[in-house]
C-alpha positions as CSV (number, residue, x, y, z in Angstrom):
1,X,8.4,15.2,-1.6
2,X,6.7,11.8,-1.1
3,X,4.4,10.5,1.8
4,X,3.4,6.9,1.7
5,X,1.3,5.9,4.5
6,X,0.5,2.4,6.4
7,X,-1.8,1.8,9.0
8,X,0.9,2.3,11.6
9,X,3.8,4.7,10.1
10,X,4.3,7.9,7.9
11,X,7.0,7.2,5.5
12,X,8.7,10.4,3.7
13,X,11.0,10.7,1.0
14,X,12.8,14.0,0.3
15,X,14.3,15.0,-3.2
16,X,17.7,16.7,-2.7
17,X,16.2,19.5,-4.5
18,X,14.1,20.0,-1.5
19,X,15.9,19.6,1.3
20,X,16.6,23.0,2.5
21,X,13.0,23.7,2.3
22,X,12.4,20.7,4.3
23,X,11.3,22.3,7.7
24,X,9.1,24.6,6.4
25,X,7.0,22.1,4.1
26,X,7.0,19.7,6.6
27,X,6.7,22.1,9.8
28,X,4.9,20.6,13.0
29,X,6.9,17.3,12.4
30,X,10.0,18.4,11.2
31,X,12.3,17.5,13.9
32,X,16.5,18.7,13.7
33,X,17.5,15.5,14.4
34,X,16.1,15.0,10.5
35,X,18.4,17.5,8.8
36,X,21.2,15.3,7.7
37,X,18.2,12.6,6.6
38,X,16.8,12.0,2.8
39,X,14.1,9.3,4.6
40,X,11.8,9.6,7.5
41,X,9.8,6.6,9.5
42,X,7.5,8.3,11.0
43,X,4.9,6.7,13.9
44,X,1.2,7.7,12.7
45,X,0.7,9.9,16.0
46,X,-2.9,12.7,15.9
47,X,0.1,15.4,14.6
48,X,1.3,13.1,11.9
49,X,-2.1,13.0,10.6
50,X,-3.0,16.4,10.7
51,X,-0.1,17.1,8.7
52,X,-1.0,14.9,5.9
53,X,-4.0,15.9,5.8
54,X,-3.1,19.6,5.2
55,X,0.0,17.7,3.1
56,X,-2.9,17.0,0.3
57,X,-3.4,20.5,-0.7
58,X,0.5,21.0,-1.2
59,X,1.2,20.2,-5.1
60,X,5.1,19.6,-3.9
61,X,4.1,16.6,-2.0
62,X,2.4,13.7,-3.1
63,X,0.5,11.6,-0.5
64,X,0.4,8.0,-1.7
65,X,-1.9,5.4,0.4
C-alpha cells in the first residue's frame, strides 16, 4: 500500500493483493464507503496524520512525501 502526501490531502493506493486487508491496515480512516475503491483522496485532517505517522512503522505501506 502507497501513501503520498501534499500539504492538503492524503493520497492512497491499494494493491489488489491487499484489499481485503484494507480496513485493518488502514483502521481509524478506513471508511465502508471505500470498499469497492483501489484509490483514496483523503483531506489531511489531525486523524489522517496520526495514521501516517503510525503508517511509517508498517513495512506494507510506504509513505512517500
Amino acid at each position: 500500500m502507497r501513501i503520498t502526501i501534499t500539504p492538503a490531502t492524503a493520497h492512497v493506493s491499494i494493491p489488489l493483493e491487499l484489499k481485503g486487508q484494507a480496513p485493518l491496515l488502514l483502521q481509524d480512516i478506513w471508511r465502508d464507503e471505500f470498499a469497492q475503491q483501489s484509490h483514496l483522496i483523503l483531506e489531511m485532517t489531525q486523524a489522517v496524520r496520526n495514521f501516517i505517522e503510525k503508517a511509517k512503522l508498517n513495512p506494507t505501506i510506504l509513505v512517500y512525501r
